[in-house]
PyMOL Python script that loads the backbone (N, CA, C, O; Angstrom):
from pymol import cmd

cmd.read_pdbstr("""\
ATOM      1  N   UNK A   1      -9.859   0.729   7.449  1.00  0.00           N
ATOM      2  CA  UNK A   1      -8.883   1.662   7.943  1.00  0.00           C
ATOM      3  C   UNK A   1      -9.614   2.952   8.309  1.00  0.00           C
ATOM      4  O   UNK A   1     -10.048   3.652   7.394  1.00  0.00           O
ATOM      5  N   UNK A   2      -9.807   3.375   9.787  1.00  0.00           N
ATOM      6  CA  UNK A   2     -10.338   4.623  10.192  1.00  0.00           C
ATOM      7  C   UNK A   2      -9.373   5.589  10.251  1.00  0.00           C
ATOM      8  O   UNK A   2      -8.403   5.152  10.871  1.00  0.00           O
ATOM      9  N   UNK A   3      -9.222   6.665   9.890  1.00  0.00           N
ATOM     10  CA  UNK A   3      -8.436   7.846  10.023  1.00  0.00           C
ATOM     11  C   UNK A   3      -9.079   8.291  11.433  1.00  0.00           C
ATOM     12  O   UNK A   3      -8.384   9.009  12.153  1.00  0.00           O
ATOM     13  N   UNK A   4     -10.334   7.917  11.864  1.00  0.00           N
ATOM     14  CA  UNK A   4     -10.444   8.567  13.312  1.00  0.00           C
ATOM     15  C   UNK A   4     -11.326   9.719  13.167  1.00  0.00           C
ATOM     16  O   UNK A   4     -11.575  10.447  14.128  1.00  0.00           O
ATOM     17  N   UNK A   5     -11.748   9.890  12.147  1.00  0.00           N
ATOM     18  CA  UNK A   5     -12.345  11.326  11.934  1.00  0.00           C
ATOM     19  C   UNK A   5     -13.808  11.125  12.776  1.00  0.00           C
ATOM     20  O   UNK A   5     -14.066  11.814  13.763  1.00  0.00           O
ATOM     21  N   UNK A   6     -14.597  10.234  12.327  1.00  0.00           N
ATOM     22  CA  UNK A   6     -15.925  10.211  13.347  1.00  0.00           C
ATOM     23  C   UNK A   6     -15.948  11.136  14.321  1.00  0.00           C
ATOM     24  O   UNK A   6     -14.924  11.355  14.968  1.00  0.00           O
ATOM     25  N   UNK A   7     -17.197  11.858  14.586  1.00  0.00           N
ATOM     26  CA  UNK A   7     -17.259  12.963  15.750  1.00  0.00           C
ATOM     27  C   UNK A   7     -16.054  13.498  16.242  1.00  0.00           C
ATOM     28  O   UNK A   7     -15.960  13.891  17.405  1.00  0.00           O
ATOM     29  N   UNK A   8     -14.936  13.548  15.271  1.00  0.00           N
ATOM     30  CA  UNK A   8     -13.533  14.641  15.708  1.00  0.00           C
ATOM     31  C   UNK A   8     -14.316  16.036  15.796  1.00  0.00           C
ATOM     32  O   UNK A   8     -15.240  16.458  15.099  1.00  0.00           O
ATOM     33  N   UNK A   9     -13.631  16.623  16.901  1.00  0.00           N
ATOM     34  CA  UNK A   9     -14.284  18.279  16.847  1.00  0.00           C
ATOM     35  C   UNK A   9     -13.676  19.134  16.631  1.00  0.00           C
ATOM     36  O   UNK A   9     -14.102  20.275  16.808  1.00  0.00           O
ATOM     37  N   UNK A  10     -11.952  18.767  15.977  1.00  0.00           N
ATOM     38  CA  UNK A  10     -11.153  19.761  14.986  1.00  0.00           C
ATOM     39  C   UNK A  10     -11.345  19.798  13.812  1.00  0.00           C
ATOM     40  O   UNK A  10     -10.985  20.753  13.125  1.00  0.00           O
ATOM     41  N   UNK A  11     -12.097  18.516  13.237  1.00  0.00           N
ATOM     42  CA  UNK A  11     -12.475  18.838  12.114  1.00  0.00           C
ATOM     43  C   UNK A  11     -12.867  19.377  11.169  1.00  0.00           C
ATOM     44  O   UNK A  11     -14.080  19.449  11.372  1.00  0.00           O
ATOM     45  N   UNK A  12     -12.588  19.981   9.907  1.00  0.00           N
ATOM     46  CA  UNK A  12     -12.914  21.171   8.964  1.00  0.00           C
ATOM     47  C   UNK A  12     -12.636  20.681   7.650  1.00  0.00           C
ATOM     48  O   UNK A  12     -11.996  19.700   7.270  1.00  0.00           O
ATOM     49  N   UNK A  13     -13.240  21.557   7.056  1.00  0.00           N
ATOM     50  CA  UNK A  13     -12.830  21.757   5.556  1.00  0.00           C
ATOM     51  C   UNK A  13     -11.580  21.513   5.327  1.00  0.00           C
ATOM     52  O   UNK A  13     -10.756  22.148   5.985  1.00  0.00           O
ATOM     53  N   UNK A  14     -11.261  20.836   4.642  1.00  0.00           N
ATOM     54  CA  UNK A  14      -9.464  21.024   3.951  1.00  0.00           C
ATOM     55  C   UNK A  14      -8.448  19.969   4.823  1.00  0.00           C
ATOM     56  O   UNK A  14      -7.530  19.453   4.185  1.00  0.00           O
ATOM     57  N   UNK A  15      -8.611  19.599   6.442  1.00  0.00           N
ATOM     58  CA  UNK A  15      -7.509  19.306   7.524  1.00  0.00           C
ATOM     59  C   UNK A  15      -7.219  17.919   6.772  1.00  0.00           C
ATOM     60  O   UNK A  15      -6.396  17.227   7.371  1.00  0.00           O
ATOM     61  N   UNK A  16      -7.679  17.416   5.690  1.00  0.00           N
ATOM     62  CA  UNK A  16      -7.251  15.673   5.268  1.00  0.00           C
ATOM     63  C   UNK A  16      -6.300  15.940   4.420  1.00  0.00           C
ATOM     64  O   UNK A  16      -5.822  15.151   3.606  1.00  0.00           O
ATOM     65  N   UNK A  17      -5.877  17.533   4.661  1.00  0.00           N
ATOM     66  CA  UNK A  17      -4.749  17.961   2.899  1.00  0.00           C
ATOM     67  C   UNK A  17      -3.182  17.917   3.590  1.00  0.00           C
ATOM     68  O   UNK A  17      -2.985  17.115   4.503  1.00  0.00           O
ATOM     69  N   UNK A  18      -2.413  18.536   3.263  1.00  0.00           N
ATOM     70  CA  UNK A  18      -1.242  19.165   3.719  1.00  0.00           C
ATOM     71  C   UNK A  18      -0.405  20.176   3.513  1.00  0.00           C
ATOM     72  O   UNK A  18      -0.203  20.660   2.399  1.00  0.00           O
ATOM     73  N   UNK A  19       0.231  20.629   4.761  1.00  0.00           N
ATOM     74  CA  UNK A  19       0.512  21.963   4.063  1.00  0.00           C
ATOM     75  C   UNK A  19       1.830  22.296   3.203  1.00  0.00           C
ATOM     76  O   UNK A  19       2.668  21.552   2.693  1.00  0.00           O
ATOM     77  N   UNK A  20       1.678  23.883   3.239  1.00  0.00           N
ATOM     78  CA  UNK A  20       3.002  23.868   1.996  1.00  0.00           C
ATOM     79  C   UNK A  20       4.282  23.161   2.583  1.00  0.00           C
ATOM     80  O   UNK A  20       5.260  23.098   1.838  1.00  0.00           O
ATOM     81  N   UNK A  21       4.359  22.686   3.700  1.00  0.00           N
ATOM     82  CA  UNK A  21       5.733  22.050   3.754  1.00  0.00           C
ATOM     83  C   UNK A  21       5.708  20.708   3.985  1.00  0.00           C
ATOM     84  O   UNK A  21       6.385  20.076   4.797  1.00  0.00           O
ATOM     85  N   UNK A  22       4.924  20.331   3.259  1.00  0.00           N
ATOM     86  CA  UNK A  22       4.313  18.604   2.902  1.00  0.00           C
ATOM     87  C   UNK A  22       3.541  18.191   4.373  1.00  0.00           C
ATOM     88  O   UNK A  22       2.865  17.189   4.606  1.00  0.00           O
ATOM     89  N   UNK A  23       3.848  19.194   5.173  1.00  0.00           N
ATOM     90  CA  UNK A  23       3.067  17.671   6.599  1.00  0.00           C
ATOM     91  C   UNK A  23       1.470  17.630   6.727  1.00  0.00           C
ATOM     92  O   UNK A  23       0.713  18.496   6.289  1.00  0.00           O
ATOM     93  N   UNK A  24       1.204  16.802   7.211  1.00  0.00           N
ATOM     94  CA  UNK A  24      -0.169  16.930   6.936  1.00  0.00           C
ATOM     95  C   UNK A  24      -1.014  17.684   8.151  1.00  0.00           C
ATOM     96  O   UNK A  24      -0.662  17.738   9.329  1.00  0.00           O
ATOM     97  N   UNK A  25      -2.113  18.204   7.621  1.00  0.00           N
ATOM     98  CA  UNK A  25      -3.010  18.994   8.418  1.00  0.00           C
ATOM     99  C   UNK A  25      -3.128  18.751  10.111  1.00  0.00           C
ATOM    100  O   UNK A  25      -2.796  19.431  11.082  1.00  0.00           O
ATOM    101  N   UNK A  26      -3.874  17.223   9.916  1.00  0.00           N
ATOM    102  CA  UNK A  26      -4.366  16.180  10.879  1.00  0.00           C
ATOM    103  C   UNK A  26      -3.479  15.315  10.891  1.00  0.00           C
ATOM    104  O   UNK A  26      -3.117  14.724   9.874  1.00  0.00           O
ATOM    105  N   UNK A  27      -3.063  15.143  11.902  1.00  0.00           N
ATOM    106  CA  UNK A  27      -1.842  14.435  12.310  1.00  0.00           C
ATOM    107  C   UNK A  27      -2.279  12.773  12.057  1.00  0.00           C
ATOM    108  O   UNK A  27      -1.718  11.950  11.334  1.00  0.00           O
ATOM    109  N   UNK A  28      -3.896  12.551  13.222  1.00  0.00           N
ATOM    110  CA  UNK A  28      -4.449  11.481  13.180  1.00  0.00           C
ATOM    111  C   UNK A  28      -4.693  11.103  11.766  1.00  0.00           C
ATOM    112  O   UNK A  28      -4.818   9.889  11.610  1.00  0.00           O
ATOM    113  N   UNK A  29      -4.782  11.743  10.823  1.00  0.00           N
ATOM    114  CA  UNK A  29      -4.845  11.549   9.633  1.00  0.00           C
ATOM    115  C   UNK A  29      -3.972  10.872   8.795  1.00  0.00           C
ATOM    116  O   UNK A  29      -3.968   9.747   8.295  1.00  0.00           O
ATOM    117  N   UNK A  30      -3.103  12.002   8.759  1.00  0.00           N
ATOM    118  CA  UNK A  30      -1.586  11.651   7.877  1.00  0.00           C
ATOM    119  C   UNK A  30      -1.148   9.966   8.765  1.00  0.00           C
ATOM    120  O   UNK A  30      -0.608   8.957   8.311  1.00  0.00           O
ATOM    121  N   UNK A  31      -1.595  10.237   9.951  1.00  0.00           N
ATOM    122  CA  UNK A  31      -0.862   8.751  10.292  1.00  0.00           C
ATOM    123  C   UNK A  31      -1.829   7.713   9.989  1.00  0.00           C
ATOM    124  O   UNK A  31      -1.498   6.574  10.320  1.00  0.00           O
ATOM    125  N   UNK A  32      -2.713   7.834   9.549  1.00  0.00           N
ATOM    126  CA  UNK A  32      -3.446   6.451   8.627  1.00  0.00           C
ATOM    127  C   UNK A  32      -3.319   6.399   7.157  1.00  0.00           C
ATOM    128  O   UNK A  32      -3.355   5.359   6.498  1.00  0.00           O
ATOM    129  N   UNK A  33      -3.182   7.488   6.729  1.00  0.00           N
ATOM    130  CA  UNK A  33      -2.713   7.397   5.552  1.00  0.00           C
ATOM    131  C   UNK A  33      -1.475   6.741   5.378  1.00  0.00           C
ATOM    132  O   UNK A  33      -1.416   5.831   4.551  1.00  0.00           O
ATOM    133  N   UNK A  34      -0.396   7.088   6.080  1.00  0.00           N
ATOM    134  CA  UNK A  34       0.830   6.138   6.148  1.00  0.00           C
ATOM    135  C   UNK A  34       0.626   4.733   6.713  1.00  0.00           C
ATOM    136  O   UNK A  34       1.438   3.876   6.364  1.00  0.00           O
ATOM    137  N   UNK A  35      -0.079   4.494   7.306  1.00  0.00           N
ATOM    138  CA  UNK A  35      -0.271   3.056   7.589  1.00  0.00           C
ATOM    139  C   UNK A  35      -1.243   2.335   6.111  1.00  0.00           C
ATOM    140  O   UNK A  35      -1.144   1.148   5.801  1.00  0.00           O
ATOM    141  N   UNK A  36      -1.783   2.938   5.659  1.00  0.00           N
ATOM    142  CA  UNK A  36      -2.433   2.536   4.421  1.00  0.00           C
ATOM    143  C   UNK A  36      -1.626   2.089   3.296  1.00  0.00           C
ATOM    144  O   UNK A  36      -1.803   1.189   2.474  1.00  0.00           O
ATOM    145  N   UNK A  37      -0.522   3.101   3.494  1.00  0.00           N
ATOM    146  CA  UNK A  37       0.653   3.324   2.131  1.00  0.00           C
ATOM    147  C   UNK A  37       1.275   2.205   2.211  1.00  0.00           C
ATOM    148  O   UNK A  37       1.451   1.465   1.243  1.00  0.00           O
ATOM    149  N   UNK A  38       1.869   1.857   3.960  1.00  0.00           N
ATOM    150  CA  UNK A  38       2.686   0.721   4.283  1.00  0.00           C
ATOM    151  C   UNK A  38       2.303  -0.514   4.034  1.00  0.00           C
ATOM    152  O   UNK A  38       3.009  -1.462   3.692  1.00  0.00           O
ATOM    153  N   UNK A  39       0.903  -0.471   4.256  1.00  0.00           N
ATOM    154  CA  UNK A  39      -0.173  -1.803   3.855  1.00  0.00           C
ATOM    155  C   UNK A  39       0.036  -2.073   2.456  1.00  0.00           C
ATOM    156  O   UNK A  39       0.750  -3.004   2.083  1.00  0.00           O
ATOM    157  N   UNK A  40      -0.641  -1.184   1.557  1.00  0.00           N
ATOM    158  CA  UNK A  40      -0.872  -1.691   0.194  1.00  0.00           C
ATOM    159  C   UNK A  40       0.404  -2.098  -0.451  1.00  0.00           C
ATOM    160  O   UNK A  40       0.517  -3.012  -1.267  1.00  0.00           O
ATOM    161  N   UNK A  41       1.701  -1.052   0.157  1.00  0.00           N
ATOM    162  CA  UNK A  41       3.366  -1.626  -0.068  1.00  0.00           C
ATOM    163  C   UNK A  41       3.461  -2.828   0.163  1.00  0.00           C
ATOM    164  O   UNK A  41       4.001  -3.398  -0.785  1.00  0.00           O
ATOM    165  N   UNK A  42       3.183  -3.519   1.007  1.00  0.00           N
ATOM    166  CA  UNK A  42       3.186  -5.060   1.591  1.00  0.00           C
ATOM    167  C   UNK A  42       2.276  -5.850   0.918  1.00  0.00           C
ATOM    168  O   UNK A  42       2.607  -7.035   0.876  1.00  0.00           O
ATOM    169  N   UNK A  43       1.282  -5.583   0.404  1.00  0.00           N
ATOM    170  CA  UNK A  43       0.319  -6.724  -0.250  1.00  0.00           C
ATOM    171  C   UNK A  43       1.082  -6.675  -1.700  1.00  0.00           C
ATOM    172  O   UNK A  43       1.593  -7.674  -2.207  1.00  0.00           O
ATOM    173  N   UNK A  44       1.085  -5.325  -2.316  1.00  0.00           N
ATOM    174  CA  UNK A  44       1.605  -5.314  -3.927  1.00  0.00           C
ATOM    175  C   UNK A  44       3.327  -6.131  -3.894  1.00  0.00           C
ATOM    176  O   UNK A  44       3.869  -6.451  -4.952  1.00  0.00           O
ATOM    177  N   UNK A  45       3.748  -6.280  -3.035  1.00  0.00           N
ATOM    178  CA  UNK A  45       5.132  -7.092  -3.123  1.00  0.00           C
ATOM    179  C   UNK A  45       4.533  -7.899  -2.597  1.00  0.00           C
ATOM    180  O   UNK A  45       4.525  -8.715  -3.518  1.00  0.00           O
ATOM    181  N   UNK A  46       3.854  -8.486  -1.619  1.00  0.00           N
ATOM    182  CA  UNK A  46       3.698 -10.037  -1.731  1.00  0.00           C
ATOM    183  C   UNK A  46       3.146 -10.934  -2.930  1.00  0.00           C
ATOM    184  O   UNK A  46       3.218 -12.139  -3.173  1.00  0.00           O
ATOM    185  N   UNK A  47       2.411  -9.560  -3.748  1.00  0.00           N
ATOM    186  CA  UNK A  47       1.199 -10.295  -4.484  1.00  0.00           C
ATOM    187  C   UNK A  47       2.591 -10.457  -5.821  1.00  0.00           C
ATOM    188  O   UNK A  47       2.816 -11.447  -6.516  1.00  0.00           O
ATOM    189  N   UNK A  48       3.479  -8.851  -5.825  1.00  0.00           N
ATOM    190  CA  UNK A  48       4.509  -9.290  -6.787  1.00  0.00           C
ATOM    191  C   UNK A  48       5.233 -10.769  -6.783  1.00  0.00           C
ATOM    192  O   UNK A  48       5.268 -11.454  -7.805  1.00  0.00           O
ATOM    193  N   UNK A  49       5.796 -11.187  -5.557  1.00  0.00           N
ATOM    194  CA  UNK A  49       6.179 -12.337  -5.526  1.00  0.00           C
ATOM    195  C   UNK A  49       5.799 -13.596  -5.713  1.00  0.00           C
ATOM    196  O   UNK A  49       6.600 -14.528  -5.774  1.00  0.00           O
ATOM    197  N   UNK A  50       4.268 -13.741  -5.842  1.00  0.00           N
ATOM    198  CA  UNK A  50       3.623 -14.449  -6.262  1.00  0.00           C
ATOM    199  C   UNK A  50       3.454 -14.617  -7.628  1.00  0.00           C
ATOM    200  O   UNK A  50       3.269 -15.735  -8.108  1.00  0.00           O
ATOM    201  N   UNK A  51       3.504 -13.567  -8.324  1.00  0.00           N
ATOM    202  CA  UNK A  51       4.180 -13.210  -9.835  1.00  0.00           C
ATOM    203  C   UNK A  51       4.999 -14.133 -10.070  1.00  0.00           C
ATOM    204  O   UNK A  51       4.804 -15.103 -10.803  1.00  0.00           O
ATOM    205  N   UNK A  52       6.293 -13.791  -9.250  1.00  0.00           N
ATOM    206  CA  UNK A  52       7.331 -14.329  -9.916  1.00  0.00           C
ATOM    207  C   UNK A  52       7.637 -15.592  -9.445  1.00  0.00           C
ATOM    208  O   UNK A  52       8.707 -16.042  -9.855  1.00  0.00           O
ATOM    209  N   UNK A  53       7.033 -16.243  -8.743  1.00  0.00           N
ATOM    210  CA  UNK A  53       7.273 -17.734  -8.559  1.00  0.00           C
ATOM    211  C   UNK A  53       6.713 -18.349  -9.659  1.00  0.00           C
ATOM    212  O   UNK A  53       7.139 -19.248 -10.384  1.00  0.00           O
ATOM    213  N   UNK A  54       5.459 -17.575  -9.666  1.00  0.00           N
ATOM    214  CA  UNK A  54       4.874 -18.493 -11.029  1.00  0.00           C
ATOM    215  C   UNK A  54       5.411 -18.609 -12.324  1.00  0.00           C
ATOM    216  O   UNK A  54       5.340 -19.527 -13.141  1.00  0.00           O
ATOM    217  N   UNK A  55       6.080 -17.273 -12.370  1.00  0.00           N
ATOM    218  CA  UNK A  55       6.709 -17.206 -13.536  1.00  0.00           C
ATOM    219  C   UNK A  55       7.732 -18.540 -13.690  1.00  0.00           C
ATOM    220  O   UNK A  55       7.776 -19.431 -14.538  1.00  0.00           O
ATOM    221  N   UNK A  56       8.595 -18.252 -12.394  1.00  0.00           N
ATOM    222  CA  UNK A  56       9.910 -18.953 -12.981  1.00  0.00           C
ATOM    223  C   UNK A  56       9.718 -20.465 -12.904  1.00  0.00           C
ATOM    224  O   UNK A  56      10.597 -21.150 -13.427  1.00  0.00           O
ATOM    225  N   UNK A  57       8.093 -21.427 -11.986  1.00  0.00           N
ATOM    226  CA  UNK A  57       7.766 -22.548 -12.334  1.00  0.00           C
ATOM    227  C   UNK A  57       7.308 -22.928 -13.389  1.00  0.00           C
ATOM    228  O   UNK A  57       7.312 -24.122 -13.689  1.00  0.00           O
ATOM    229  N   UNK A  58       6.597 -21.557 -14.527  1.00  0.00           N
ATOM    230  CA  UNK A  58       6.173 -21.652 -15.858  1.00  0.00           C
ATOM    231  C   UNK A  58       7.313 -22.531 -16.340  1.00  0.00           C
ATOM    232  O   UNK A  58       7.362 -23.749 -16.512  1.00  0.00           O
ATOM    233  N   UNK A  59       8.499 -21.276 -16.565  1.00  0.00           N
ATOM    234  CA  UNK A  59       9.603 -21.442 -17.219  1.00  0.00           C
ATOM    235  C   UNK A  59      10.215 -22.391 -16.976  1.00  0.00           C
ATOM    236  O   UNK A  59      10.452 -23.094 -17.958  1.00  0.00           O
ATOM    237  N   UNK A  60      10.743 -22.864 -15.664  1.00  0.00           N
ATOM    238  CA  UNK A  60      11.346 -24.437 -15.249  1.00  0.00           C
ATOM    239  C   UNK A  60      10.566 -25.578 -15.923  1.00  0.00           C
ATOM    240  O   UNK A  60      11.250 -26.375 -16.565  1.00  0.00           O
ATOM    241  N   UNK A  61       9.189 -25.786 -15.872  1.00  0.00           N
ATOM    242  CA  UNK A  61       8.536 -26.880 -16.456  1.00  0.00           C
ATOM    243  C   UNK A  61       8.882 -26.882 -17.740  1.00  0.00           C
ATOM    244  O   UNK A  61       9.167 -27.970 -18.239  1.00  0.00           O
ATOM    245  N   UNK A  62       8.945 -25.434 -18.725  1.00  0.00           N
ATOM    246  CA  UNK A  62       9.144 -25.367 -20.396  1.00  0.00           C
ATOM    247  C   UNK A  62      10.557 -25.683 -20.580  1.00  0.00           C
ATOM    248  O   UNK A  62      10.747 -26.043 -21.742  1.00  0.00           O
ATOM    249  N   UNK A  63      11.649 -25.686 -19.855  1.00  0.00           N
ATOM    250  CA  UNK A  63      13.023 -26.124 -19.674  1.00  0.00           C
ATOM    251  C   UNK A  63      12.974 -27.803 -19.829  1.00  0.00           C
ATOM    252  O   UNK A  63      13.748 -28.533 -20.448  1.00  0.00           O
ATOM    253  N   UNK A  64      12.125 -28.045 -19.265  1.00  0.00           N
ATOM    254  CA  UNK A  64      12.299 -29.703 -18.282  1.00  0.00           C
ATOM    255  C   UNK A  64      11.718 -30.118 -19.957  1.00  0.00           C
ATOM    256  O   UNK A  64      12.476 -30.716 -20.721  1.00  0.00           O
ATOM    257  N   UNK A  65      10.424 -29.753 -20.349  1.00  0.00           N
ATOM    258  CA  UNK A  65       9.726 -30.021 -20.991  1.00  0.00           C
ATOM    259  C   UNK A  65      10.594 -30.124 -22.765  1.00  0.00           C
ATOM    260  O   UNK A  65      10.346 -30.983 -23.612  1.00  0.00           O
ATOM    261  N   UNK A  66      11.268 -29.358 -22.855  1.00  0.00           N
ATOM    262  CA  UNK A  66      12.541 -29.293 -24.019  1.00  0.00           C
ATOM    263  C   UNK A  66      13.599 -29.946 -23.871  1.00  0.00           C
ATOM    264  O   UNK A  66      14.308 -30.317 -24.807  1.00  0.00           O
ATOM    265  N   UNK A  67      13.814 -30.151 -22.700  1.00  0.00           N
ATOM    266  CA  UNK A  67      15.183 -31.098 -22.254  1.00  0.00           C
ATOM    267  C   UNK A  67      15.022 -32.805 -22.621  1.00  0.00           C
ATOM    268  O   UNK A  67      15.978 -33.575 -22.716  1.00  0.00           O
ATOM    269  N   UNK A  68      12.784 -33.383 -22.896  1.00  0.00           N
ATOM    270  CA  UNK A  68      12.846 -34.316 -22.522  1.00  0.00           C
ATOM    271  C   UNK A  68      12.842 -34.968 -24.334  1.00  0.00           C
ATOM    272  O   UNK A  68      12.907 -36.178 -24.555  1.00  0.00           O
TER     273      UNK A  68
END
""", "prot")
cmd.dss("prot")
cmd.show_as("cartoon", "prot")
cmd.util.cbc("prot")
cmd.orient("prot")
């Protein structure tokens, strides 16, 4: 994930922060950071759901497995 910064020539001290009214410095910035946020949102719920399948095939087999 590039924020784009490479040979930017607005670049400075501080522009990867945001200011007091939350927006961010570098626009090109803040908008990879949000694409980052959106990303890792999407892997940690897929990876959650993968959680819980397993879970509830644990549990179905220990059902089946008491039933027999």
């Amino acid at each position: 994930m590039d924020g784009g910064c490479k040979d930017c020539a607005d670049r400075f001290v501080g522009c990867h922060g945001k200011d007091e009214n939350g927006a961010w410095r570098c626009p090109i910035w803040g908008e990879a950071q949000e694409k980052k946020a959106a990303y890792l949102h999407q892997t940690r719920q897929a990876r959650m759901d993968v959680v819980v399948s397993a879970q509830y095939i644990r549990e179905s087999r220990s059902r089946f497995a008491m039933r027999k």
